[in-house]
GUMAR-357062 format. One record per residue (C-alpha): residue number from 0; residue in one letter; x, y, z. Coordinates in pm, 1 decimal. Example, Ala and Ser with C-alpha at 12.3 -4.5 7.8 and 13.67 -1.06 7.14 Angstrom:
+-----+------+----------+----------+----------+
| pos | code |        X |        Y |        Z |
+-----+------+----------+----------+----------+
|   0 |    A |   1230.0 |   -450.0 |    780.0 |
|   1 |    S |   1367.0 |   -106.0 |    714.0 |
+-----+------+----------+----------+----------+
// end
This chain:
+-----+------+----------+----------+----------+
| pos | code |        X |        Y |        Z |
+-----+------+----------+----------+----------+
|   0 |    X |  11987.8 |  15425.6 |  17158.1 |
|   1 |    X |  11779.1 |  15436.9 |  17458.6 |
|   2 |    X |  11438.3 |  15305.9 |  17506.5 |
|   3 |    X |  11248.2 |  15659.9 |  17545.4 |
|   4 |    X |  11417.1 |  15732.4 |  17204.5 |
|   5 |    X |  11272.2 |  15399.6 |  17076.6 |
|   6 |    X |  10902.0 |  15316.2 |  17212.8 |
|   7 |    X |  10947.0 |  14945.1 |  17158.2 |
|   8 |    X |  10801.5 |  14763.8 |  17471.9 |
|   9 |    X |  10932.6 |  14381.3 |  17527.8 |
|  10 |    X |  11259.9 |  14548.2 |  17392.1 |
|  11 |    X |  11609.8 |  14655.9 |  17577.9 |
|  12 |    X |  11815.3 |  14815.0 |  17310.0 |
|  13 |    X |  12029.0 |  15032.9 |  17539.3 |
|  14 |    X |  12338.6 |  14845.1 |  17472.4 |
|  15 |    X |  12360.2 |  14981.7 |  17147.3 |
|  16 |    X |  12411.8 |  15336.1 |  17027.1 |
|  17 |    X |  12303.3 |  15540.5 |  16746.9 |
|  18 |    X |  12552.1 |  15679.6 |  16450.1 |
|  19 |    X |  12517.4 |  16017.1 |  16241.5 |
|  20 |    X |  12231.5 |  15982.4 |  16043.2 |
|  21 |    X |  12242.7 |  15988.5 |  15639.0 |
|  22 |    X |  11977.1 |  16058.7 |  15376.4 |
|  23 |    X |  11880.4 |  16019.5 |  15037.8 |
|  24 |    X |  11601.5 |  16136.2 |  14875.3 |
|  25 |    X |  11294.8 |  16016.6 |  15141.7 |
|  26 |    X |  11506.1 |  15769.3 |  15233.1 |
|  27 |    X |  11689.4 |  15800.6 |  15581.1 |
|  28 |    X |  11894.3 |  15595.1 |  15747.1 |
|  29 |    X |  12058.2 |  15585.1 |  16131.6 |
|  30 |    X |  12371.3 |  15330.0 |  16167.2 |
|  31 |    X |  12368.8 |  15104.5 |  16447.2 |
|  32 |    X |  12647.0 |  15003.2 |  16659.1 |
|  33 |    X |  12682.1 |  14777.0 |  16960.2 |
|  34 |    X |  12846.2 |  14449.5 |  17054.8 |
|  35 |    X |  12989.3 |  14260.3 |  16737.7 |
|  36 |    X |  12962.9 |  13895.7 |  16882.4 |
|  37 |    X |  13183.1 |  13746.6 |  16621.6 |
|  38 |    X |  13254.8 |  13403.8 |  16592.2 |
|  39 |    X |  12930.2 |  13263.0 |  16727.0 |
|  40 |    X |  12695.2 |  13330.5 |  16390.3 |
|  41 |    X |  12754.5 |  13284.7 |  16046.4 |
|  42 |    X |  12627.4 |  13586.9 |  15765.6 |
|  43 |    X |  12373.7 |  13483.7 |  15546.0 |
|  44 |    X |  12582.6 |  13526.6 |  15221.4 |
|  45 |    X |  12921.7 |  13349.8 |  15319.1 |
|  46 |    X |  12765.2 |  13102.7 |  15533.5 |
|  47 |    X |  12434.4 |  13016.7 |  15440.5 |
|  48 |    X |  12355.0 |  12833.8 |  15092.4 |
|  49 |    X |  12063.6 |  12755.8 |  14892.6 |
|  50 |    X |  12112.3 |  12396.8 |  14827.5 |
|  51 |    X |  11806.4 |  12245.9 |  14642.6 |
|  52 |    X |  11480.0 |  12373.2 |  14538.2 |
|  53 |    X |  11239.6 |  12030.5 |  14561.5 |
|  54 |    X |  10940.4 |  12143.4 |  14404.9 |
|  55 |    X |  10715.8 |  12446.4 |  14456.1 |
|  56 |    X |  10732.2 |  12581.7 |  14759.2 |
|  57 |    X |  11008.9 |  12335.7 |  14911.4 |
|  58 |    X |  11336.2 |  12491.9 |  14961.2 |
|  59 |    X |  11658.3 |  12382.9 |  15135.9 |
|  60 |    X |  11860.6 |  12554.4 |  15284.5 |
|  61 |    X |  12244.6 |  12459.6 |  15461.3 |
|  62 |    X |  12473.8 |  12562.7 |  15689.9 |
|  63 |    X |  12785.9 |  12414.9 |  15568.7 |
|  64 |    X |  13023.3 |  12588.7 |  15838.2 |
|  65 |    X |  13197.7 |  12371.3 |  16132.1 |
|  66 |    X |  13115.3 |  12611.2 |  16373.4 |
|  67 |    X |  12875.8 |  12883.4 |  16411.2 |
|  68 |    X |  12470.9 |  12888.4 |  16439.5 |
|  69 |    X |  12315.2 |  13063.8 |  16111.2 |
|  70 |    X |  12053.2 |  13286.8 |  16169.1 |
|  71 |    X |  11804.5 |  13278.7 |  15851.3 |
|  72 |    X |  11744.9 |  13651.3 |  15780.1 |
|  73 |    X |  11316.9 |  13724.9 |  15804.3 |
|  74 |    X |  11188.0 |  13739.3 |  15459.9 |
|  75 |    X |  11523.8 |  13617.1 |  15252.6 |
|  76 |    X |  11442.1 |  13522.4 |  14871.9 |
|  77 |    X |  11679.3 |  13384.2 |  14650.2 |
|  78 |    X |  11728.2 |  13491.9 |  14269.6 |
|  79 |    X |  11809.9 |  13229.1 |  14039.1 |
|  80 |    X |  11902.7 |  13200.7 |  13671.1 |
|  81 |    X |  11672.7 |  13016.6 |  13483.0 |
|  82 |    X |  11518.0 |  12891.4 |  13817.5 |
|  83 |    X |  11222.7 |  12922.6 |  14043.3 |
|  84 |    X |  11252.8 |  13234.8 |  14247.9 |
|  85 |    X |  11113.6 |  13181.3 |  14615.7 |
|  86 |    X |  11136.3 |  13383.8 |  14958.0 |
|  87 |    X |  11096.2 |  13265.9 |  15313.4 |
|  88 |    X |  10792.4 |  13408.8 |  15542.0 |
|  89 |    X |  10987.2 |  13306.6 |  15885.0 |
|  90 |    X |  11298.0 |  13312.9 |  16056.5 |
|  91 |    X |  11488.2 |  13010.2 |  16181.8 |
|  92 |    X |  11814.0 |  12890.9 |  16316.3 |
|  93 |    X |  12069.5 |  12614.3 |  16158.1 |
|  94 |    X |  12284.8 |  12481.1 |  16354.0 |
|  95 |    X |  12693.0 |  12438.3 |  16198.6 |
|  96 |    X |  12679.5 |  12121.7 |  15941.9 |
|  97 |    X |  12280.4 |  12130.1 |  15940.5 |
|  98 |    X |  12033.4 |  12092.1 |  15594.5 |
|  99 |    X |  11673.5 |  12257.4 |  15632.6 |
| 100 |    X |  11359.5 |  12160.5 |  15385.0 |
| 101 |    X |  11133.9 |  12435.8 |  15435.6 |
| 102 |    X |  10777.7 |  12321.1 |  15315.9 |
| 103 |    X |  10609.4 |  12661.8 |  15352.4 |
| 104 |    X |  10815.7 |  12873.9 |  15120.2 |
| 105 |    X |  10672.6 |  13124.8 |  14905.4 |
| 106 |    X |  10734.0 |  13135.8 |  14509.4 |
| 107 |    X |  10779.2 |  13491.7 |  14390.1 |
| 108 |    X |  10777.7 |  13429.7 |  14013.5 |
| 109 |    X |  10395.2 |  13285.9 |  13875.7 |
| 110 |    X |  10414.9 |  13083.1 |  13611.3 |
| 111 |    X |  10755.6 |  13015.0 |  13547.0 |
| 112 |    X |  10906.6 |  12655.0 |  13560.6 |
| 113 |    X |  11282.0 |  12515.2 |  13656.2 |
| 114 |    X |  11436.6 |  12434.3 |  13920.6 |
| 115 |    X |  11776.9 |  12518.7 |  14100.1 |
| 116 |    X |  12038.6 |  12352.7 |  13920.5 |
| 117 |    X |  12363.1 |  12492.2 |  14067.2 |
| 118 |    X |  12330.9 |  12818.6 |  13899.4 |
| 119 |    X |  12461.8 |  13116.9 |  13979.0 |
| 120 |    X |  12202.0 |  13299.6 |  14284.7 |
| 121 |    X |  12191.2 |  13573.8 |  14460.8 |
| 122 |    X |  11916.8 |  13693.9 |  14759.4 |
| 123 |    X |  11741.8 |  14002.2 |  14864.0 |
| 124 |    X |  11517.3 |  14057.3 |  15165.7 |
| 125 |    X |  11116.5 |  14117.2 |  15042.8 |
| 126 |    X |  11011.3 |  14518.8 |  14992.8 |
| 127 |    X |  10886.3 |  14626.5 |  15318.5 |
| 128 |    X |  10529.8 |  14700.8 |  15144.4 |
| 129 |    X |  10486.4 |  14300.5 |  15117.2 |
| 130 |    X |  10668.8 |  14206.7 |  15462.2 |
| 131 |    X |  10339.1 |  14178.2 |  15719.0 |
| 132 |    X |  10122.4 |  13981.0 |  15435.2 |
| 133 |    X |  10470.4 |  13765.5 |  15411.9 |
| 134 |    X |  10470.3 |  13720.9 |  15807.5 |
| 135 |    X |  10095.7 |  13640.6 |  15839.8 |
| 136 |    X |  10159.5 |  13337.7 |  15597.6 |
| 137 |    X |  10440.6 |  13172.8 |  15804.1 |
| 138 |    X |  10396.0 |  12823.0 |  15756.9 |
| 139 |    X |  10143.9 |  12850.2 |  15586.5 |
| 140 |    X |  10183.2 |  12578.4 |  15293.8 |
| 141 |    X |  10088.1 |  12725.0 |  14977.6 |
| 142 |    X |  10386.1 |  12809.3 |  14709.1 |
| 143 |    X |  10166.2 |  13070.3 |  14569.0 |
| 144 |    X |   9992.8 |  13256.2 |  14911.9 |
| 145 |    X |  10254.7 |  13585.5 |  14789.1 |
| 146 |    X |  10137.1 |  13625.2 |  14424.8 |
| 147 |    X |   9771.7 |  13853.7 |  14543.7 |
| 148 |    X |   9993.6 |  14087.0 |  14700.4 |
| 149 |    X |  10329.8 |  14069.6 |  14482.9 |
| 150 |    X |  10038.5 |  14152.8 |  14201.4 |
| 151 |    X |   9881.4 |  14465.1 |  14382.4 |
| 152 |    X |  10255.8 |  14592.6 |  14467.4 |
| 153 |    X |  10352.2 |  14544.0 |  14047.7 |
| 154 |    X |  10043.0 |  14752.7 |  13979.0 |
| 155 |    X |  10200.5 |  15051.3 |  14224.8 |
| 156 |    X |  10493.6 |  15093.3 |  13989.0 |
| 157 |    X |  10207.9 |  15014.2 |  13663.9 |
| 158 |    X |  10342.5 |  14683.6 |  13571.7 |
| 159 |    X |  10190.8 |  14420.1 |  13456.3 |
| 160 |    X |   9942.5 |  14293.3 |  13715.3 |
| 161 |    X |  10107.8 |  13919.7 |  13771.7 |
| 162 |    X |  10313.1 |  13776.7 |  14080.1 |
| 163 |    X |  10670.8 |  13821.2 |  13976.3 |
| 164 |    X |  10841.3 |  13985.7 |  14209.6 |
| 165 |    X |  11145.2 |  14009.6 |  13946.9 |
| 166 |    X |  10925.6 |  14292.3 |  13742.8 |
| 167 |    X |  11066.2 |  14526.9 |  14051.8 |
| 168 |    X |  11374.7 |  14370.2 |  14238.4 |
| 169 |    X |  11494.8 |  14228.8 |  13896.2 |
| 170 |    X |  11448.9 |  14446.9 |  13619.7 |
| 171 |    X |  11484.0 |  14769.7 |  13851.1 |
| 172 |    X |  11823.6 |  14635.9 |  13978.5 |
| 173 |    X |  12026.6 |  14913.8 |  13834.7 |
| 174 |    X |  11783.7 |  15174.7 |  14016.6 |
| 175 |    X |  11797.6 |  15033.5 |  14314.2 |
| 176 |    X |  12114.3 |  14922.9 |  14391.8 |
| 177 |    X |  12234.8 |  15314.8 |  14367.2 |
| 178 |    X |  12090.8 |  15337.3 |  14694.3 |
| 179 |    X |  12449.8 |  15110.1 |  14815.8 |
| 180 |    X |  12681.3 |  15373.8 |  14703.3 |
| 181 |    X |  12436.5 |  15695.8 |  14794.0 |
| 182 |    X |  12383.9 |  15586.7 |  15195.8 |
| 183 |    X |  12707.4 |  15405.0 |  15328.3 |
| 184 |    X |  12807.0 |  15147.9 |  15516.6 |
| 185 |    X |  13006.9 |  15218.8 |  15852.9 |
| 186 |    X |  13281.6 |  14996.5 |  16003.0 |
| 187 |    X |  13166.7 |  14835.9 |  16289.1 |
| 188 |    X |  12810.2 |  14900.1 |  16188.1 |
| 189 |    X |  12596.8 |  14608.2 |  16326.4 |
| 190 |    X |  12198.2 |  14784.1 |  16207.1 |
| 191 |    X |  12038.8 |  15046.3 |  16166.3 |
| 192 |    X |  11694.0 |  15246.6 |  16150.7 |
| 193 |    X |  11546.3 |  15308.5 |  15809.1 |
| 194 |    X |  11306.5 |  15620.8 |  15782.7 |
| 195 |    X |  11068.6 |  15686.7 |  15472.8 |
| 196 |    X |  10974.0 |  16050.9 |  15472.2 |
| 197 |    X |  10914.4 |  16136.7 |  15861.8 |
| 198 |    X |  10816.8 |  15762.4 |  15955.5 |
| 199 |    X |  11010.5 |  15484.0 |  16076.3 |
| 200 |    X |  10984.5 |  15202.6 |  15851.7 |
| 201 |    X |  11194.7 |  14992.5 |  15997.2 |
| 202 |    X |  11507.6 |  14847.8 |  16264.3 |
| 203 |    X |  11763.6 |  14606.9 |  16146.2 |
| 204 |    X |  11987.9 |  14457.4 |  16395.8 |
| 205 |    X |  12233.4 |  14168.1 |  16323.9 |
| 206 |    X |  12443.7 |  13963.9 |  16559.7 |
| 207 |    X |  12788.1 |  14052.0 |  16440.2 |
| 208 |    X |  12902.7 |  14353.4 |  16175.9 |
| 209 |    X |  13022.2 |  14052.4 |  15897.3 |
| 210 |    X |  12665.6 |  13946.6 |  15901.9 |
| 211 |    X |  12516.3 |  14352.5 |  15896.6 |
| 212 |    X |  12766.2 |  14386.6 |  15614.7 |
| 213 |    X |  12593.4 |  14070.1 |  15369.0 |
| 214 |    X |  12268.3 |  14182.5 |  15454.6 |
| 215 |    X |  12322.1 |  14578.5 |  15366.0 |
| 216 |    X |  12290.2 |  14585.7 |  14990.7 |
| 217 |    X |  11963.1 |  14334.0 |  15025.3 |
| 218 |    X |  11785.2 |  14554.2 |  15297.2 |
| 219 |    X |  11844.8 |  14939.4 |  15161.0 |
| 220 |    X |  11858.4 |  14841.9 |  14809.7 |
| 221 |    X |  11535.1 |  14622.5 |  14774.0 |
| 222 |    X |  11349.5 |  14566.1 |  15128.2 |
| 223 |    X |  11373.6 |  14952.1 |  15174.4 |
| 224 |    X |  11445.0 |  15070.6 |  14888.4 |
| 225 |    X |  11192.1 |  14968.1 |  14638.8 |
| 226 |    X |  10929.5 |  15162.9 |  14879.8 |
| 227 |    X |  11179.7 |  15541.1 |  14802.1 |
| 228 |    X |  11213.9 |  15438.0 |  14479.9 |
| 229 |    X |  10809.3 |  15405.1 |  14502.1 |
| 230 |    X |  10778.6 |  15762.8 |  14670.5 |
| 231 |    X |  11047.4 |  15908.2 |  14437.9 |
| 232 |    X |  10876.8 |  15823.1 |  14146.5 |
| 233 |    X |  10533.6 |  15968.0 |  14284.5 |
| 234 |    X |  10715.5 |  16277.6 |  14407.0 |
| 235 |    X |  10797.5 |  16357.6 |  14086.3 |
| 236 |    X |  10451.2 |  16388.5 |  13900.8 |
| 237 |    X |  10422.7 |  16664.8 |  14213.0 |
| 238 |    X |  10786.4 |  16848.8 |  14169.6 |
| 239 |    X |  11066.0 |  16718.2 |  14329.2 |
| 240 |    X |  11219.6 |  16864.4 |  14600.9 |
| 241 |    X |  11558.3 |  17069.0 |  14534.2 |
| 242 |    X |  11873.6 |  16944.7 |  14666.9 |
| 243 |    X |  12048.9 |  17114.1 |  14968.4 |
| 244 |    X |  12286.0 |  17407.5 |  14834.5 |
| 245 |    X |  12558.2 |  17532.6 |  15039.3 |
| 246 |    X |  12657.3 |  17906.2 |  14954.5 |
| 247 |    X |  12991.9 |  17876.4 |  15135.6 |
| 248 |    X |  13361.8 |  18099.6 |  14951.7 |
| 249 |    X |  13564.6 |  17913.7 |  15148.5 |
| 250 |    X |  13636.9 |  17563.1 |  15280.3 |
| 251 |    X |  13620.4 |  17671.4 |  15621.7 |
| 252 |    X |  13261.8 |  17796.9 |  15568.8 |
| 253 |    X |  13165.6 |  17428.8 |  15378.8 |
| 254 |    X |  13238.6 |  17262.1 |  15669.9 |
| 255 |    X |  13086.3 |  17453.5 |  15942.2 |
| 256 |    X |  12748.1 |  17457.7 |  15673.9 |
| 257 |    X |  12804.3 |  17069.2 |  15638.6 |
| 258 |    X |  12771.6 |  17030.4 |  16001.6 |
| 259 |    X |  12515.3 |  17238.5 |  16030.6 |
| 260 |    X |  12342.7 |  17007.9 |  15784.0 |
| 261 |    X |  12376.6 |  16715.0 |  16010.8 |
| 262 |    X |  12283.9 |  16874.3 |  16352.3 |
| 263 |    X |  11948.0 |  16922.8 |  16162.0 |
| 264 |    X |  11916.2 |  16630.7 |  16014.0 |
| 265 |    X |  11975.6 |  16456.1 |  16325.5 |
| 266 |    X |  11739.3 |  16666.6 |  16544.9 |
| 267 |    X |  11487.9 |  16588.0 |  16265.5 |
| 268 |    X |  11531.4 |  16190.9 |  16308.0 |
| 269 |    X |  11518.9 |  16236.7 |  16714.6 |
| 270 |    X |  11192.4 |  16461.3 |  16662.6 |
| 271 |    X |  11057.5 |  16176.7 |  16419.9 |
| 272 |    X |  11170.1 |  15872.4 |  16701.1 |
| 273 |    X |  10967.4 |  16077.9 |  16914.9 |
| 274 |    X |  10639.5 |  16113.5 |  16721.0 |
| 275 |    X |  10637.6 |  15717.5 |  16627.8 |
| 276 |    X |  10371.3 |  15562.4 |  16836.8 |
| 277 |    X |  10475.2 |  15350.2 |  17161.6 |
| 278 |    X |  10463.6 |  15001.4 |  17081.5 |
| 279 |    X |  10363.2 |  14678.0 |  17261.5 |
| 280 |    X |  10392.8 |  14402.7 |  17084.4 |
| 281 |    X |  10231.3 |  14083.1 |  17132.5 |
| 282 |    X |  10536.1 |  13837.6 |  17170.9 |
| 283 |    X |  10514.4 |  13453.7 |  17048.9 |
| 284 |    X |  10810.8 |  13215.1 |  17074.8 |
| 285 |    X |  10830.7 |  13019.8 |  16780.8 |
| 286 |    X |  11189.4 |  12866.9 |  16841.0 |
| 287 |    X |  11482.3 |  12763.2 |  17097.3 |
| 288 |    X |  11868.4 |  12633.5 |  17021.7 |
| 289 |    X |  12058.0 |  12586.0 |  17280.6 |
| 290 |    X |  12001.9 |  12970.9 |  17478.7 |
| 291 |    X |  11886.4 |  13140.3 |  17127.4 |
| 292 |    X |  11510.0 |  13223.0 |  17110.2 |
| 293 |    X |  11344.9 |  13298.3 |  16817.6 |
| 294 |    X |  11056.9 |  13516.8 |  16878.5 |
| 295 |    X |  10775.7 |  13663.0 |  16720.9 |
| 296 |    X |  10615.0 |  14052.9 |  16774.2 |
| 297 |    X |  10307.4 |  14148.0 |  16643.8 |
| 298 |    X |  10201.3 |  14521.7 |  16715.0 |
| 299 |    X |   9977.7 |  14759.5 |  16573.4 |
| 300 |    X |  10188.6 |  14947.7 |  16353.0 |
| 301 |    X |  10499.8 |  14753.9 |  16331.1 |
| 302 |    X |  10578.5 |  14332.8 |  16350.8 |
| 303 |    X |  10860.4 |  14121.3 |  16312.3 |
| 304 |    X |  11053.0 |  13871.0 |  16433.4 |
| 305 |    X |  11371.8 |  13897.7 |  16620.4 |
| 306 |    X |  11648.1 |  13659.6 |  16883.7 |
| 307 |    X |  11723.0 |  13687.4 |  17227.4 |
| 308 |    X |  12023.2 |  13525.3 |  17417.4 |
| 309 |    X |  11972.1 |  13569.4 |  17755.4 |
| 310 |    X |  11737.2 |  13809.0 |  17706.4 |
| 311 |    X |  11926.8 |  14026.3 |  17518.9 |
| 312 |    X |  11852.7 |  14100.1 |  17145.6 |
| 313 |    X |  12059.5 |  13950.2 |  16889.0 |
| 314 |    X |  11905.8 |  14010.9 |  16592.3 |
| 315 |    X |  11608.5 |  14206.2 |  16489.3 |
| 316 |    X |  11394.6 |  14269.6 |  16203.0 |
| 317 |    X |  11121.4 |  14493.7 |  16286.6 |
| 318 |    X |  10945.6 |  14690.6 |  16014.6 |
| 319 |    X |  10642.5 |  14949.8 |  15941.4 |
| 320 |    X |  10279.1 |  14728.0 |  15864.7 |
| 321 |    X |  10189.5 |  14941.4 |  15500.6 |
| 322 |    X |   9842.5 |  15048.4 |  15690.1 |
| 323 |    X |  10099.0 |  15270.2 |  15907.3 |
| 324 |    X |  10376.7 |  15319.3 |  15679.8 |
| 325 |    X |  10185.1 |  15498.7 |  15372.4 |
| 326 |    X |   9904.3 |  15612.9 |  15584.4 |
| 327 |    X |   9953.3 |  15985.6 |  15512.1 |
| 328 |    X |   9918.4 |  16183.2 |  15200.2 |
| 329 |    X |  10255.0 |  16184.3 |  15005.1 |
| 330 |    X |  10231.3 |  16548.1 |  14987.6 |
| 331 |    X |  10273.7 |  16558.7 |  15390.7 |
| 332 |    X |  10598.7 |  16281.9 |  15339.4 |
| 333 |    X |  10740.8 |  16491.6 |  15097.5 |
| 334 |    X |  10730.9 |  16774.5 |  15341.2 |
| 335 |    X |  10883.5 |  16603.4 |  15646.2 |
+-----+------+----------+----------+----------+
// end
């Protein structure tokens, strides 16, 4: 992936390289693949915990490796049984051994009382549609800043108009996660691009492909995929489009029309990387450890936060601000 294919200023992502793009519905996705720096960072599932929730808003988090810095993925949130759900607005590193109280977390679930109590838990990464509203509020210390927009985002999919967050990620689990099994997961994979309709919606980039692999399910199933599941549901009040045939008699012929298939689907994606607008983003260091710094971007159609180690990117989560992302008529997305 070269930086003319990407128009990402105060970025250099040519050391990695795009993979065959794959596609389901209006939901597209390019695999990443570059340097797998294994051994240095731990993934978020097998070695980062949730280890107390204190109160509204107060949640701990621990690193209980020996060795390894964990990066905390932007915009984690934690599902717990009988338990206060809450997300994180920010980023942040933990060193190997290390407990973290953050005061500014945000509680996904109005209204409903208990505490983490060693039940079972499992996390997701916030729906790109509430991502910006999440990063504005970083450290920001108010449990219940997310519950305007988690409400406006329930009344999308004409739920109840509350902020629960488990209304969608929750109780449109079985939905969602078919996205896993319908767009798959490369060896060696260490990101990827995500694509709603003909728009970029977002570029995931993790420091080794253990890590990439913990954090696939929670960013195509639920930070990407609730907005296609979103789109799918509108497209099909306006006809949904017909899947791609192949009219081939012989195995020979399938595979030359499969191929086919993908050539177009990648010049597509390339034509789309093209059209997104350059970007340069305001950048804001919000962290160092050790040569690691955490850094925020702010652009006009996209924003994140993302790690540099020596000026190269380790991790990145950049994604689509909603303004951009849905600013076209759905008819036009469900033409791209």
């Amino acid at each position: 992936m070269k930086n003319q294919e990407l128009a990402f200023k105060n970025f250099d992502f040519s050391p990695h390289e795009c993979g065959i793009p794959q596609q389901s519905g209006l939901l597209t996705v390019v695999p990443i693949f570059g340097q797998d720096l294994d051994g240095k960072y731990t993934g978020p599932l097998s070695g980062l915990k949730l280890n107390r929730v204190a109160g509204y808003g107060n949640v701990e988090l621990t690193n209980p490796g020996q060795t390894g810095v964990a990066i905390v993925p932007l915009h984690i949130g934690y599902i717990q049984d009988g338990a206060q759900n809450h997300a994180l607005c920010r980023s942040v590193f933990i060193a190997a051994g290390q407990k973290l109280m953050f005061d500014d977390a945000c509680c996904v679930q109005q209204s409903q009382g208990g505490y983490l109590e060693g039940r079972e838990q499992w996390f997701f990464i916030l729906p790109v549609q509430l991502r910006w509203e999440a990063l504005k509020l970083r450290q920001k210390k108010d449990y219940s800043k997310l519950w305007n927009a988690i409400s406006n985002l329930n009344q999308q999919f004409a739920l109840p108009s509350r902020g629960h967050l488990e209304q969608i990620i929750t109780r449109q689990r079985a939905f969602l996660t078919q996205y896993q099994s319908r767009l798959e997961l490369l060896s060696g994979q260490i990101g990827a691009l995500f694509f709603l309709g003909d728009k970029l919606a977002g570029l995931e980039i993790a420091p080794t492909a253990a890590y990439f692999q913990e954090m696939w399910m929670p960013l195509v199933c639920f930070c990407y995929g609730t907005a296609a599941m979103y789109l799918e549901q509108k497209a099909g009040s306006l006809g949904e489009q017909s899947p791609v045939t192949f009219a081939a008699s012989s195995l020979l012929q399938l595979r030359s029309q499969l191929q086919e298939s993908r050539h177009r689907l990648q010049s597509k994606v390339t034509s789309q990387l093209a059209n997104t607008p350059a970007e340069q983003f305001n950048v804001q260091e919000e962290e160092r450890f050790c040569e690691l710094r955490l850094k925020t971007a702010l652009g006009n159609n996209f924003a994140g936060q993302f790690v540099e180690e020596k000026g190269r990117v380790v991790y990145a989560s950049i994604f689509a601000k909603p303004e951009y992302l849905f600013s076209q008529p759905l008819t036009n997305l469900l033409a791209a």
